[in-house]
N, C-alpha and C positions, 0 to 999 in steps of 0.2 A: 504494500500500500504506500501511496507516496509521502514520505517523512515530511515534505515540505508543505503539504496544502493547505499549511495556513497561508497559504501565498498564492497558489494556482488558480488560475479563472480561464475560460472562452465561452463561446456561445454563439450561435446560430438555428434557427427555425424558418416554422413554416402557418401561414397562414393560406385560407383560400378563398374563392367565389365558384361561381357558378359550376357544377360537373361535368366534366367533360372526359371520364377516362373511361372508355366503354371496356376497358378491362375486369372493372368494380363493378359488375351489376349484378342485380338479385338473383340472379342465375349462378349454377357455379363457374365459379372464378378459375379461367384458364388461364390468362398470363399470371401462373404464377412462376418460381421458383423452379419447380419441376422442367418447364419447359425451359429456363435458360439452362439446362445440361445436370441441374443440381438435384438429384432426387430424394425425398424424402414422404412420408408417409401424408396421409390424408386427415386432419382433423377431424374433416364432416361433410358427409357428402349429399344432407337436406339441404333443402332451401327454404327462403322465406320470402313473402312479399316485403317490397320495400314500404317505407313510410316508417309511420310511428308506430313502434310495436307497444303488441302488452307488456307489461311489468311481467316477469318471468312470477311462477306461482307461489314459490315462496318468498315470504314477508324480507323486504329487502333491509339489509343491516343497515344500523343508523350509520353517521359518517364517521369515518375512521374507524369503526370497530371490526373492520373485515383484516382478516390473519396479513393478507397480502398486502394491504392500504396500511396496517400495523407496520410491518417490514421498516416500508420507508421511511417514516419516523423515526425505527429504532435503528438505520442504518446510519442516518444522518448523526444522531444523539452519541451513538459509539465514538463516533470520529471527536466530534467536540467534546468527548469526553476524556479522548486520547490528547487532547492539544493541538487539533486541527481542523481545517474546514475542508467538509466533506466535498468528494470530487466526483463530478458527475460527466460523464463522456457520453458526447452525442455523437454519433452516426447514421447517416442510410444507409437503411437496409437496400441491399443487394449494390453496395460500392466498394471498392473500386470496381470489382462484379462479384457475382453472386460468392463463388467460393473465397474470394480474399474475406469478402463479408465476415463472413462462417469464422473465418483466421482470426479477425481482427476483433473479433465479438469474445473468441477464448482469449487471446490475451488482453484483451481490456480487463477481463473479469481474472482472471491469472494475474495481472499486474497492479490489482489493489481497487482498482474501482466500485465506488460504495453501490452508487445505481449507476445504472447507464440507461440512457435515452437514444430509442430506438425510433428513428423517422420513419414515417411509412410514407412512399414517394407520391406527389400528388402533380397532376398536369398545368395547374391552375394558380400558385403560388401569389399572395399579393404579398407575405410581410418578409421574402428569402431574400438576402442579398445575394451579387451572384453566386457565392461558391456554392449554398446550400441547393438553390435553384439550379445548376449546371449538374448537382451531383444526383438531385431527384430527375432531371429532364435523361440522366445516362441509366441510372437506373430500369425507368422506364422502358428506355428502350428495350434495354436487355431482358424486358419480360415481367418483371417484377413485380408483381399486385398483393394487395393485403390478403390472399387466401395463403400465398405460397409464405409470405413474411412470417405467418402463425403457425403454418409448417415445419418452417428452420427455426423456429423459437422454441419450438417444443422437441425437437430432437436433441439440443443442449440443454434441456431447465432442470434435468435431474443431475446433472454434474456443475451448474453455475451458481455461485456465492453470490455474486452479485444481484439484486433483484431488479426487474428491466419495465422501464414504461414507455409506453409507444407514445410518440406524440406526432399529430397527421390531422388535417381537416375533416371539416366530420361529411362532406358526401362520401367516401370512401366507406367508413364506417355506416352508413345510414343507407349506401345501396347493397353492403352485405348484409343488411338488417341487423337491428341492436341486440335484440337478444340472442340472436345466433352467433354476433361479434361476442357477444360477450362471454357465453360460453365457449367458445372456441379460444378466446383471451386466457381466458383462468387455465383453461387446461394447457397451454401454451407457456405459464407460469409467467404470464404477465400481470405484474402486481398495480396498475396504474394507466392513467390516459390523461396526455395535457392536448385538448383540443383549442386552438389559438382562435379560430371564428366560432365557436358556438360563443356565446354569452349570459351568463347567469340565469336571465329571464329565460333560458330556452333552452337551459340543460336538464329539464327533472325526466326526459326519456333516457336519454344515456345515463345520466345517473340513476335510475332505477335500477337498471340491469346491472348496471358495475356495481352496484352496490349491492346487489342480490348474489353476486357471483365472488363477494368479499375484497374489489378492487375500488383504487382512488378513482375521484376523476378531479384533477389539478388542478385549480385554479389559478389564472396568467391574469398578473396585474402589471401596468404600467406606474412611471412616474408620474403619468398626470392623470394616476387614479383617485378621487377623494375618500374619503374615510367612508362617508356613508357604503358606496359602492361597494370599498372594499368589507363593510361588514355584510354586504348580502350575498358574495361568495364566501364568509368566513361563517356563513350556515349550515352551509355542505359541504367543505373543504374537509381534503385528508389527506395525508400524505405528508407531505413538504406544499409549498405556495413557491410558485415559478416571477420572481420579478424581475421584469425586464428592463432592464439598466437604462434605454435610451428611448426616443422619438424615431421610431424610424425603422427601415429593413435591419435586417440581420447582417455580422460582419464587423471583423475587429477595428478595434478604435485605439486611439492613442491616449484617449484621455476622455473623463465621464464629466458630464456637467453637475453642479451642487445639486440640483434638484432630486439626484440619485439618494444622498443622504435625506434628505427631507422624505423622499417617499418611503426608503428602511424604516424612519424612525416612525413614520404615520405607521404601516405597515405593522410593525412588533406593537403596535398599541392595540392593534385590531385583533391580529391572529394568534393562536396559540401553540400552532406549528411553525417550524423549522421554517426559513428565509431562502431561497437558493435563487442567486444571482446571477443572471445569463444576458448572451446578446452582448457579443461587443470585447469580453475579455481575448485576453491574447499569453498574458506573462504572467509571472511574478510580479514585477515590477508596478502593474496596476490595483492589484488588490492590497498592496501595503502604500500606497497610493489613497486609499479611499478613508472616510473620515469614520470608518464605520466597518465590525466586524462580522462580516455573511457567515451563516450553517454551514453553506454549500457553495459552491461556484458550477457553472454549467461551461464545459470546453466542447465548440463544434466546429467554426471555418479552421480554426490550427491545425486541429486532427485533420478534418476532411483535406488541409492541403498538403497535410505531412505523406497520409496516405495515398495521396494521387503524385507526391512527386514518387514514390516508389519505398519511402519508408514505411515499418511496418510499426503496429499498435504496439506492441514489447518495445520498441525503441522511445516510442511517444512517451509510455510511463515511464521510463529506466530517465528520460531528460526530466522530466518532471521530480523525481525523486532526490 
């Protein structure tokens, strides 16, 4: 695990609009995995109409008390308990393709990584800056849909320490249908979902089933979130709370504007979970920079360019340490 994360930050995501990836439809899901050369087993091979599903039949657990949406709390809490702030690595899935993915996914989790944030590639991106955008637009090509992603998650979840949350817009998720995502999620041993366009008022379908199925669903706040606001996703929030550092796409920065500290401090006055701060880090040198000490740090354009120039994840952490 890396000795130094009281120091480590990056970040990178994904927001969307409108759907457009006829890979994701309510049908099953054939660009998956399988087909870029990768084979692995079938989670499930029903289907479901799309739209707003039912709440799955049993009474769905209140927020945070589900085993998996527990995890991430106590994986973050270890770390600052250890003397450091927890380290979160994001990647798309199926990059630099599918099997380096597979590579890059064990040694994240091998090289100390608390969670790791799993993108799930979408056509339509509005909050990527380029690298996260170029590495979902490559992705894609190569096949890659949210059926096969839950595939190759679940053929590693009984050997990885790390516990993994997808984060991906929610047409994706909403033309695989919710409850059938969400079953397929848990068994996948995915412990969480930060959906960047849904919004508070229009999360209790997705959070029904995650939370019936014992996982988060994360709530993404900005710097120029108000308090009020942030106390109505701090109704249902579990997990960790994703705050995003800046105004703007995704994509490292040189430096954070104050308002970053203003929104931590607003922020720990509202929530009761763990802080993790994404969008924009790069270094060390930025988070002992900032006026204010993050849970977590979220690292995603660094990785995504370390691995695209031909470095591999075991090297990424072994620099970080």
């Amino acid at each position: 695990m890396p000795s130094s994360m009281n120091q480590v930050a990056g970040g990178d995501r994904t927001m969307s609009s409108p759907m457009n990836q006829p890979e994701e439809g309510n049908r099953t899901v054939s660009a998956s995995i399988d087909r870029a050369g990768e084979g692995s087993r079938a989670l499930s091979s029903s289907t479901e109409p799309a739209g707003e599903p039912r709440p799955e039949q049993a009474a769905p657990l209140r927020a945070g008390q589900g085993a998996s949406a527990s995890v991430l709390t106590r994986r973050i809490e270890e770390a600052n308990a250890a003397g450091r702030v927890a380290f979160i690595p994001f990647i798309t899935a199926g990059f630099p393709t599918p099997a380096k993915f597979r590579e890059a996914l064990r040694e994240l989790d091998e090289g100390g990584a608390d969670i790791i944030e799993v993108g799930v590639p979408f056509s339509d991106p509005v909050a990527d800056g380029p690298t996260v955008e170029e590495t979902s637009r490559r992705a894609l090509a190569a096949g890659v849909g949210l059926r096969g992603i839950l595939e190759e998650l679940a053929e590693g979840a009984a050997g990885r320490r790390a516990p993994v949350v997808l984060m991906g817009y929610y047409n994706p998720f909403l033309q695989y249908g919710l409850a059938r995502f969400a079953r397929d999620a848990a068994a996948a041993g995915v412990s969480g979902c930060i959906v960047p366009d849904l919004p508070v008022d229009e999360d209790g379908p997705l959070r029904a089933v995650l939370e019936a199925q014992g996982m988060a669903l994360i709530p993404l706040v900005g710097v120029n979130t108000p308090a009020a606001r942030m106390r109505a996703y701090a109704r249902g929030a579990a997990g960790y709370v994703y705050l995003v550092s800046v105004l703007g796409v995704t994509g490292e920065r040189a430096a954070f504007a104050e308002e970053l500290g203003e929104a931590f401090t607003r922020a720990k006055g509202v929530f009761s979970l763990p802080l993790a701060v994404g969008f924009g880090f790069s270094g060390p040198a930025q988070l002992e920079g900032l006026p204010f000490r993050p849970q977590a740090v979220v690292v995603g354009s660094a990785l995504l360019r370390f691995l695209d120039a031909g470095g591999s994840a075991a090297d990424f952490m072994r620099r970080l340490a």
